[in-house]
DOZADREN-58767 format. One record per residue (C-alpha): residue in three letters; x, y negated, z negated; residue number from 1. Coordinates in steps of 0.2 Angstrom, whole numbers, plus 5000, padded with zeros to 4 digits. Layout:
BEGIN
+------+------+------+------+-----+
! code !   px !   py !   pz ! pos !
+------+------+------+------+-----+
!  ala !    X !    Y !    Z ! NUM !
...
+------+------+------+------+-----+
This chain:
BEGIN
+------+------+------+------+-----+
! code !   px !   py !   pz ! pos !
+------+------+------+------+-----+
!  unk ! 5424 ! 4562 ! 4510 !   1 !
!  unk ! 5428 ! 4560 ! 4528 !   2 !
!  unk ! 5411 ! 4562 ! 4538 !   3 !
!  unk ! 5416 ! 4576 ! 4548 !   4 !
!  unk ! 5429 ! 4589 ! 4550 !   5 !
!  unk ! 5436 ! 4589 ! 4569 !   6 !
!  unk ! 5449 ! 4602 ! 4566 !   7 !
!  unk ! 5442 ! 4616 ! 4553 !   8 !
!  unk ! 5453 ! 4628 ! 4564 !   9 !
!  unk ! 5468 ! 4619 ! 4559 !  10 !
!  unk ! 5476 ! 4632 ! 4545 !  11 !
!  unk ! 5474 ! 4647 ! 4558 !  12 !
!  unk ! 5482 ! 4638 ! 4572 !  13 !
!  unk ! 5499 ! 4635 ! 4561 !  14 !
!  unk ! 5514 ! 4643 ! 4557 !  15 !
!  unk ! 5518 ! 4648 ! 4538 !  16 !
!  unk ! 5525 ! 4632 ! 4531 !  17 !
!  unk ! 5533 ! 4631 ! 4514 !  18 !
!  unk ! 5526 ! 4613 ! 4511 !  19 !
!  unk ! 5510 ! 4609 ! 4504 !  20 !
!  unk ! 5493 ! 4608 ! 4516 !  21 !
!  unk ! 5478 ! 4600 ! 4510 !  22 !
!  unk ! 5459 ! 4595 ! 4519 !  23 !
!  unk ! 5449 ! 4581 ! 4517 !  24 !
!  unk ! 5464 ! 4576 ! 4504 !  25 !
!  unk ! 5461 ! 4557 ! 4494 !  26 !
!  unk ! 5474 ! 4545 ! 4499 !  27 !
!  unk ! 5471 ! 4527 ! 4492 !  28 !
!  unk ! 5478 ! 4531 ! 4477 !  29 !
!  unk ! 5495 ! 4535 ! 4485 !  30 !
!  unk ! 5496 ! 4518 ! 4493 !  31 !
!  unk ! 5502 ! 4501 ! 4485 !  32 !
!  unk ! 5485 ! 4494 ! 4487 !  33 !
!  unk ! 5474 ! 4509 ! 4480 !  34 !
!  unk ! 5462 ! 4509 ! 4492 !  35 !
!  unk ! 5456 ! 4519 ! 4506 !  36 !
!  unk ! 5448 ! 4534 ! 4513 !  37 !
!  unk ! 5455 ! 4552 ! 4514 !  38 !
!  unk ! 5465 ! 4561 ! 4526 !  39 !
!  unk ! 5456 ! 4575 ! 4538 !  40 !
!  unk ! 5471 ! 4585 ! 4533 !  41 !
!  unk ! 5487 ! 4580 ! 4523 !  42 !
!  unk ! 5503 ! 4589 ! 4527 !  43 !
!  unk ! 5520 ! 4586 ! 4516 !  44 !
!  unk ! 5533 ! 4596 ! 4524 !  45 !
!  unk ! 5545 ! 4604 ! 4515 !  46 !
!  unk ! 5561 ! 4597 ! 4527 !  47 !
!  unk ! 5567 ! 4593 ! 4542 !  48 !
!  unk ! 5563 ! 4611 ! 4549 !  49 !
!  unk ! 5546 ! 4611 ! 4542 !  50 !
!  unk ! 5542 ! 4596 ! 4548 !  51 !
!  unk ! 5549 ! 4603 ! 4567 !  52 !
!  unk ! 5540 ! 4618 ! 4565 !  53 !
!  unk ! 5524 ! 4608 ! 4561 !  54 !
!  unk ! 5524 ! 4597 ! 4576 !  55 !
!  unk ! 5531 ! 4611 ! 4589 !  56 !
!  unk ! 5514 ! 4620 ! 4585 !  57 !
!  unk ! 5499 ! 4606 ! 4581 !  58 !
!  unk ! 5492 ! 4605 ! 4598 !  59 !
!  unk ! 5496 ! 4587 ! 4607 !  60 !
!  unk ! 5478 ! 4579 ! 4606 !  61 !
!  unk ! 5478 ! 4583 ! 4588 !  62 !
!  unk ! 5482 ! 4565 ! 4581 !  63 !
!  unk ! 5496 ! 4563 ! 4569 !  64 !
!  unk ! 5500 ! 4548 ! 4556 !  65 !
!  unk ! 5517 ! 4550 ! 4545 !  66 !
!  unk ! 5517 ! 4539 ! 4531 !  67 !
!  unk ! 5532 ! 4536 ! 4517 !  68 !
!  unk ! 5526 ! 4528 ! 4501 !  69 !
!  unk ! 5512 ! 4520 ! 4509 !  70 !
!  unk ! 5518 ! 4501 ! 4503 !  71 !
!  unk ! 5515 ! 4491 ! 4518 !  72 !
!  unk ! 5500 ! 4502 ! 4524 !  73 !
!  unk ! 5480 ! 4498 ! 4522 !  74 !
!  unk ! 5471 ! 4514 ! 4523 !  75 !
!  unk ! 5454 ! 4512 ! 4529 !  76 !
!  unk ! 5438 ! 4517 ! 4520 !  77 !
!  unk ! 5434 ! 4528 ! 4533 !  78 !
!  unk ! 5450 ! 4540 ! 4531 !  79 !
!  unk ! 5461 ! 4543 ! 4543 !  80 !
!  unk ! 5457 ! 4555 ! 4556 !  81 !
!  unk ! 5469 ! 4571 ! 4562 !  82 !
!  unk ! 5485 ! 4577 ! 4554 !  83 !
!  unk ! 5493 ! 4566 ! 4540 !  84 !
!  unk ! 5511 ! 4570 ! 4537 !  85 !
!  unk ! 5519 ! 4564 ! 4521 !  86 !
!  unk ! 5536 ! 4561 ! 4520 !  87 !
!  unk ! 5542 ! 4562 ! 4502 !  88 !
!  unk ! 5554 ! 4574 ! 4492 !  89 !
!  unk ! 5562 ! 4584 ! 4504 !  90 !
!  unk ! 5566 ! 4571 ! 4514 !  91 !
!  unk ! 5576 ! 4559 ! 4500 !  92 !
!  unk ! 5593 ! 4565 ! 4501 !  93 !
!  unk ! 5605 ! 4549 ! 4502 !  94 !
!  unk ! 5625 ! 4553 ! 4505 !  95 !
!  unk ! 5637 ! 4541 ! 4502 !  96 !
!  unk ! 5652 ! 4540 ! 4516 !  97 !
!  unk ! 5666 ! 4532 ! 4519 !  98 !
!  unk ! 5659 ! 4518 ! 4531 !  99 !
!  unk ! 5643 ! 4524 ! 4531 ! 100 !
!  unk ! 5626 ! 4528 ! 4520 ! 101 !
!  unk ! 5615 ! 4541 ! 4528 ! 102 !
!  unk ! 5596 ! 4542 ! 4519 ! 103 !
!  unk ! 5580 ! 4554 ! 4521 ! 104 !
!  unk ! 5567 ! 4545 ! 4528 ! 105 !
!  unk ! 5557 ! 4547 ! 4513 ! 106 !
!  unk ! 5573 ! 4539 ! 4499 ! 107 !
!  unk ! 5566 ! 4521 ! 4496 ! 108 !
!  unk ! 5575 ! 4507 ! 4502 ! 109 !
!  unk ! 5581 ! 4502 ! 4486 ! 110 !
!  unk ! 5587 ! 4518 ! 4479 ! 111 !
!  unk ! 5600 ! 4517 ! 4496 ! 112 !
!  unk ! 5605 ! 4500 ! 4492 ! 113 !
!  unk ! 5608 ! 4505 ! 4473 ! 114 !
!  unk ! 5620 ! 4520 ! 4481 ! 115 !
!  unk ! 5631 ! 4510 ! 4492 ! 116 !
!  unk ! 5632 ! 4500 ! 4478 ! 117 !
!  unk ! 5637 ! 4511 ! 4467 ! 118 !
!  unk ! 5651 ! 4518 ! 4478 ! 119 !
!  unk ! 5656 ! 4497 ! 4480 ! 120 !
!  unk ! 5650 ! 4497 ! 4500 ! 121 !
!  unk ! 5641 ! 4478 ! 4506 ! 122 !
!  unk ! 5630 ! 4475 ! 4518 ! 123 !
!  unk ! 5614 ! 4486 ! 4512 ! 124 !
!  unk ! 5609 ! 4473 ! 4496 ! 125 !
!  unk ! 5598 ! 4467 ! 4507 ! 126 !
!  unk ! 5585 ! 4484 ! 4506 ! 127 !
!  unk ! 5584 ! 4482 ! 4487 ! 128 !
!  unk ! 5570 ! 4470 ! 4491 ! 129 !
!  unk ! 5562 ! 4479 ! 4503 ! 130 !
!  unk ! 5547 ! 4490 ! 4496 ! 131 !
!  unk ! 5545 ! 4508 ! 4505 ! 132 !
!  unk ! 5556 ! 4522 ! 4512 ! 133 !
!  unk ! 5570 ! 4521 ! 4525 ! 134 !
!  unk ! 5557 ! 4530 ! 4537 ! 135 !
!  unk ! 5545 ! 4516 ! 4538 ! 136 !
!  unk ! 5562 ! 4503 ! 4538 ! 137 !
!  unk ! 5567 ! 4510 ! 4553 ! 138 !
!  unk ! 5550 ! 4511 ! 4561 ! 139 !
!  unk ! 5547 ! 4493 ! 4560 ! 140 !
!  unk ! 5564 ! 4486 ! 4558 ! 141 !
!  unk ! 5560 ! 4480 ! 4541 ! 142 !
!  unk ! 5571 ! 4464 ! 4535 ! 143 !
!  unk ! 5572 ! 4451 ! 4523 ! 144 !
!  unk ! 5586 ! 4440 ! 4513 ! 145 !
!  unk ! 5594 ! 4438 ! 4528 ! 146 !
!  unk ! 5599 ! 4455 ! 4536 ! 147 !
!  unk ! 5588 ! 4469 ! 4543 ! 148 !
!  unk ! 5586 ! 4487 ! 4549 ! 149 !
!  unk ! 5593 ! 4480 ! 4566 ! 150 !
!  unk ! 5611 ! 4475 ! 4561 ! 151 !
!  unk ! 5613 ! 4489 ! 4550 ! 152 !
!  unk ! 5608 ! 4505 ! 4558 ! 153 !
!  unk ! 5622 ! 4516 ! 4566 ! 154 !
!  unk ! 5609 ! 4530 ! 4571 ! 155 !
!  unk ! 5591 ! 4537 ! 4567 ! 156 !
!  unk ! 5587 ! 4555 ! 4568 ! 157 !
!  unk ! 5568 ! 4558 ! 4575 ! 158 !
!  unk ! 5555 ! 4573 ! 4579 ! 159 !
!  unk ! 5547 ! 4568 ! 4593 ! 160 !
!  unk ! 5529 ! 4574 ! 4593 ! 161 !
!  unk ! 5537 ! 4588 ! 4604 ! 162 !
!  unk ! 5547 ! 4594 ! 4590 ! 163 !
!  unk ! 5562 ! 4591 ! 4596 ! 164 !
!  unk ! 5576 ! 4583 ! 4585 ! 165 !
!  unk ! 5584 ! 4569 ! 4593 ! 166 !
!  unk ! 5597 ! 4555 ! 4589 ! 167 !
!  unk ! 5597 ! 4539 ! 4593 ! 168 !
!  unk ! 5609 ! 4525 ! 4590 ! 169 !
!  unk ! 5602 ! 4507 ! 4585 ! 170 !
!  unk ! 5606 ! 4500 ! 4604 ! 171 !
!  unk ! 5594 ! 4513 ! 4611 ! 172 !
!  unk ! 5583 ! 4509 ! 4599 ! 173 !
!  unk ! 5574 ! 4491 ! 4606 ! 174 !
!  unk ! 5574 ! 4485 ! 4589 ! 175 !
!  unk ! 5566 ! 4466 ! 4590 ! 176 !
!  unk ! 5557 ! 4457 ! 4576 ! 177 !
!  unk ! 5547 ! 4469 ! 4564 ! 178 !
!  unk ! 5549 ! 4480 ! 4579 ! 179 !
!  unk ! 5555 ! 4495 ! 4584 ! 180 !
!  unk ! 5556 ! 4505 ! 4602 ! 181 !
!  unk ! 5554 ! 4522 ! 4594 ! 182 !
!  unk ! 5545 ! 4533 ! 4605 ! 183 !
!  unk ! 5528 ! 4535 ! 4602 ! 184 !
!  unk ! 5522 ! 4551 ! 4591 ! 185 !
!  unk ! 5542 ! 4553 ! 4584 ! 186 !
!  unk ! 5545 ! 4552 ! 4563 ! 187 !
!  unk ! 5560 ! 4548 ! 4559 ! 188 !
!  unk ! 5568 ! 4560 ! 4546 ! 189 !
!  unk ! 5587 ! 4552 ! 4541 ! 190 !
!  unk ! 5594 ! 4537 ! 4545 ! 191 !
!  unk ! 5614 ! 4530 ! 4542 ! 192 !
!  unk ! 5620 ! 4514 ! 4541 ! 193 !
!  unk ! 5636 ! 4507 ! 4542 ! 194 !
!  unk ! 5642 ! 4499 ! 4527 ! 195 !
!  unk ! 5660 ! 4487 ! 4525 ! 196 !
!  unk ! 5672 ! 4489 ! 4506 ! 197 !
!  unk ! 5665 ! 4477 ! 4495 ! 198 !
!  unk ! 5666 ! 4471 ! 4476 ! 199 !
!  unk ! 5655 ! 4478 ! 4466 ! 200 !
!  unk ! 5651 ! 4465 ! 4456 ! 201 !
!  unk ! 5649 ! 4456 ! 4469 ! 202 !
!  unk ! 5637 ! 4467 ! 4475 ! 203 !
!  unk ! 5629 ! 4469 ! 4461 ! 204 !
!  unk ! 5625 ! 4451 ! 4459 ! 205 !
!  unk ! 5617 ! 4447 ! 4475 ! 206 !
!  unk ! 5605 ! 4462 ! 4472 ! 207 !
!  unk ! 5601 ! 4456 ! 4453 ! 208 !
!  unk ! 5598 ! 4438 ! 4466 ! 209 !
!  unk ! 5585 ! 4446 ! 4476 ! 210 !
!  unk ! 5576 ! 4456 ! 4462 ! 211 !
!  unk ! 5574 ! 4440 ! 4453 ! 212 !
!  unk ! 5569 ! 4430 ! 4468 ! 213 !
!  unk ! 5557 ! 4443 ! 4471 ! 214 !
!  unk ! 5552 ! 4443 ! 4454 ! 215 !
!  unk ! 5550 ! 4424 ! 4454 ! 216 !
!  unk ! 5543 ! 4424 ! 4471 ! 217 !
!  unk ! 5530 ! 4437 ! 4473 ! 218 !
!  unk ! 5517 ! 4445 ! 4466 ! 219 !
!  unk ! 5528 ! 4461 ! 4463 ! 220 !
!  unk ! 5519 ! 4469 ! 4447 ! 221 !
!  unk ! 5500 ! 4465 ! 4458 ! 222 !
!  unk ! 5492 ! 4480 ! 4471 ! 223 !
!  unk ! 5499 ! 4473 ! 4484 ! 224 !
!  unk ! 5507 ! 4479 ! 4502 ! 225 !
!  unk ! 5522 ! 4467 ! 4504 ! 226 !
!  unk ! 5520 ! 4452 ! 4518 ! 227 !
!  unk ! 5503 ! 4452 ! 4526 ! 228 !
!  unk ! 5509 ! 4444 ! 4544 ! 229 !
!  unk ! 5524 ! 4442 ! 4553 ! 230 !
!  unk ! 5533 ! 4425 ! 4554 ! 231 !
!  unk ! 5527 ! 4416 ! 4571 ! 232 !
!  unk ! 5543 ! 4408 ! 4580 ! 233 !
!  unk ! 5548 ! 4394 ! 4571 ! 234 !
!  unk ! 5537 ! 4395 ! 4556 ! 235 !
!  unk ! 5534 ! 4405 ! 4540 ! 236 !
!  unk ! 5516 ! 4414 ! 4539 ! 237 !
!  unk ! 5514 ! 4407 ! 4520 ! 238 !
!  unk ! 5517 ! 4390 ! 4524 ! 239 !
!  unk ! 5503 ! 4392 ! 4538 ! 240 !
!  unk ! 5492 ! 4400 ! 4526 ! 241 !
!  unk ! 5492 ! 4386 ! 4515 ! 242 !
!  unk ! 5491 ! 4373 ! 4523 ! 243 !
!  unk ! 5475 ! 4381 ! 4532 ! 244 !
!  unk ! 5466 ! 4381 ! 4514 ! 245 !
!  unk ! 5468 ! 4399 ! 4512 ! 246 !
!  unk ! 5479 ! 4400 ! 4495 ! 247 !
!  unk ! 5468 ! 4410 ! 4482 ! 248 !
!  unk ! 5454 ! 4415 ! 4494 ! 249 !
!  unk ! 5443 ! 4431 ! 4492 ! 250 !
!  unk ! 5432 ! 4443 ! 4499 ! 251 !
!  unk ! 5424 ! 4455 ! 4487 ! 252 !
!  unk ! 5439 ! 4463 ! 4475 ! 253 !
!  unk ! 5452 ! 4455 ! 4487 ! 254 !
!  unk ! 5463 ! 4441 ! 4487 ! 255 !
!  unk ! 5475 ! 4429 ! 4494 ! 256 !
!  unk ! 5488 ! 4429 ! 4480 ! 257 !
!  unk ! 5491 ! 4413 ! 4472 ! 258 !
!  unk ! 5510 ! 4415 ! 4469 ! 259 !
!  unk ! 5513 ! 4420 ! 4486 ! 260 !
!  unk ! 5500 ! 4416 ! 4501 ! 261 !
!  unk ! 5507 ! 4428 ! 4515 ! 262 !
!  unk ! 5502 ! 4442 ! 4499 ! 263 !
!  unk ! 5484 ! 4451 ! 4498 ! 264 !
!  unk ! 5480 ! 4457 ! 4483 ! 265 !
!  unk ! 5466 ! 4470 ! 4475 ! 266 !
!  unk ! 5461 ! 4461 ! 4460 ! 267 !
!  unk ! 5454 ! 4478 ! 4452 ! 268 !
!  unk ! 5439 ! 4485 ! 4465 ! 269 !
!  unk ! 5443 ! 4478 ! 4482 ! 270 !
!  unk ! 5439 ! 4493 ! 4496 ! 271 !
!  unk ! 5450 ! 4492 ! 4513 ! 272 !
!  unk ! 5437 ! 4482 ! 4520 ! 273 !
!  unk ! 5439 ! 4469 ! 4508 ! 274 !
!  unk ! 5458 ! 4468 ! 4511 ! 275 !
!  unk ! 5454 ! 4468 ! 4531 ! 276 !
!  unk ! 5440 ! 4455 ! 4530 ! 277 !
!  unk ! 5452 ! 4444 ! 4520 ! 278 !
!  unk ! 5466 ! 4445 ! 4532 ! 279 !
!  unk ! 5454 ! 4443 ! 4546 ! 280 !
!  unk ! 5448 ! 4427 ! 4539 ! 281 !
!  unk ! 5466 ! 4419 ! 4536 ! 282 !
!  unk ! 5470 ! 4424 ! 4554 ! 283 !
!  unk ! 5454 ! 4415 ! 4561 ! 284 !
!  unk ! 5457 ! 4397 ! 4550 ! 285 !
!  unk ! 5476 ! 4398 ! 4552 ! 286 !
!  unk ! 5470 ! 4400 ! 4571 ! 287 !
!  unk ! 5457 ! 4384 ! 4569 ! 288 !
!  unk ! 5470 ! 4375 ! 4560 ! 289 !
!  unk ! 5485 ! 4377 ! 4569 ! 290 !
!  unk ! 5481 ! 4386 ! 4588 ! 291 !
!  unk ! 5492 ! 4400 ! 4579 ! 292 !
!  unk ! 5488 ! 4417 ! 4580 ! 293 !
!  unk ! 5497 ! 4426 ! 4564 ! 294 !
!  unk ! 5501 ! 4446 ! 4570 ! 295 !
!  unk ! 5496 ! 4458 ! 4555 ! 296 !
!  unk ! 5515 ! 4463 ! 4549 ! 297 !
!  unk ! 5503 ! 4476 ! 4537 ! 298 !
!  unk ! 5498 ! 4493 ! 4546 ! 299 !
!  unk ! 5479 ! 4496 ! 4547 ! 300 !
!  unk ! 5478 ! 4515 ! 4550 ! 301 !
!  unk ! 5462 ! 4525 ! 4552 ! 302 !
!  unk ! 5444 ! 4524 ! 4553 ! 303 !
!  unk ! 5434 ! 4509 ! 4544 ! 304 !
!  unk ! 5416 ! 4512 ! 4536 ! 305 !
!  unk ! 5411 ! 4497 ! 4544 ! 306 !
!  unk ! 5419 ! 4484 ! 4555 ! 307 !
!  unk ! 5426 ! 4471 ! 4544 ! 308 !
!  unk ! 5417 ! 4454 ! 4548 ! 309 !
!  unk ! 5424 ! 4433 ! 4545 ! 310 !
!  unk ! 5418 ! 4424 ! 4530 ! 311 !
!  unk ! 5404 ! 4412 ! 4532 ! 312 !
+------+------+------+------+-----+
């Protein structure tokens, strides 16, 4: 339970909205790694218009945090603070189109990859190993088996925390590594990316390659968040991790996963501080190892209960 409640006004000062509202509501059992505290309040809009309608009236020092499927997030112990807005059903509509695939912020990555296959259009296999929602993909230009967000986008529809809806095209974007220029506050809400004619059996092959080289690779079937850092220029965060003597490593319930080192794990009862104090550590002997600081590619959102503190 969040210690205290800094908006029990919230309910009066809204509009009637047709999606579910909810205080002090429980959220590390809706993220990949099952930990974490609760939201102060916990907002899944209906649609796009909810969501507008939401935003045009929540006051702008109100904080507001919008999370998909939660698989690349730690949610601290302490809860998150504000207004959580949850992106999920209404917002997973995906529409196959000549050239193109447009997707609901909240349709996971791999279901879009599985639609443009389906209608025999390349260029998107690469999302069928990506964990998480086409929101989040966007918002952190997520990549991986050799494509990304960045050299796929067309355009991203986004509410700003105004509660405008506005378009942008991938060049207005600033997309860069794991990065996006999205203004600050804004949800993105649909996304389209441009596709090319391909074989589908082709296709379909190179996505059977990445789910078996996930499969092979990481700890897939583990709670888990996906890559814990970003690759620094000219190296790869595992390899870094390793060599710095930090394969299998643990704090509490948490652990560097043996299969895959740029992986945290909750082994069963890890908290968020667990997970944080582990990262933490990595970064400090990578650091002593190598003079390289690793950059968390995991979002930490929220409060902790305590500040997460290096292993002896």
């Amino acid at each position: 339970m969040m210690a205290a409640k800094r908006l029990p006004g919230l309910l009066d000062a809204l509009p009637p909205l047709r999606g579910r509202i909810q205080s002090d509501a429980p959220l590390g059992a809706t993220t990949w790694f099952r930990v974490g505290g609760p939201a102060e309040w916990l907002v899944r809009p209906a649609d796009i218009p909810d969501l507008q309608a939401l935003l045009t009236a929540l006051p702008l020092e109100i904080p507001v945090t919008v999370i998909g499927a939660a698989s690349n997030v730690i949610v601290r112990d302490g809860g998150i603070p504000g207004v959580v807005v949850r992106l999920a059903r209404g917002f997973a509509d995906v529409t196959v189109q000549d050239g193109g695939v447009i997707a609901g912020a909240g349709a996971l990555d791999a279901t879009v990859a599985a639609h443009a296959a389906a209608a025999g259009f390349a260029g998107l296999e690469y999302l069928s190993g990506i964990p998480g929602t086409i929101g989040g993909a966007v918002a952190m230009n997520a990549g991986a088996y050799g494509s990304d967000v960045a050299n796929t986008l067309e355009w991203a529809d986004l509410i700003t925390r105004q509660g405008d809806l506005v378009r942008l095209h991938a060049a207005d974007i600033g997309f860069s590594y794991r990065h996006s220029g999205l203004p600050a506050g804004s949800a993105v809400v649909r996304a389209r990316f441009h596709t090319r004619p391909g074989d589908p059996a082709a296709i379909g092959a190179r996505m059977d390659e990445i789910r078996s080289s996930r499969e092979a690779t990481q700890p897939t079937r583990a709670r888990t968040g996906g890559s814990t850092f970003r690759n620094p220029p000219g190296a790869r965060a595992w390899e870094l991790i390793e060599a710095a003597g930090c394969r299998g490593l643990t704090s509490g319930g948490a652990q560097v996963s043996e299969k895959h080192c740029n992986f945290l794990l909750n082994t069963g009862d890890a908290t968020a501080a667990d997970l944080e104090r582990l990262g933490e550590e990595v970064r400090r002997r990578v650091h002593a190892a190598t003079a390289i600081s690793l950059i968390w590619e995991i979002k930490r959102l929220g409060l902790p209960a305590s500040r997460p503190e290096a292993l002896p």
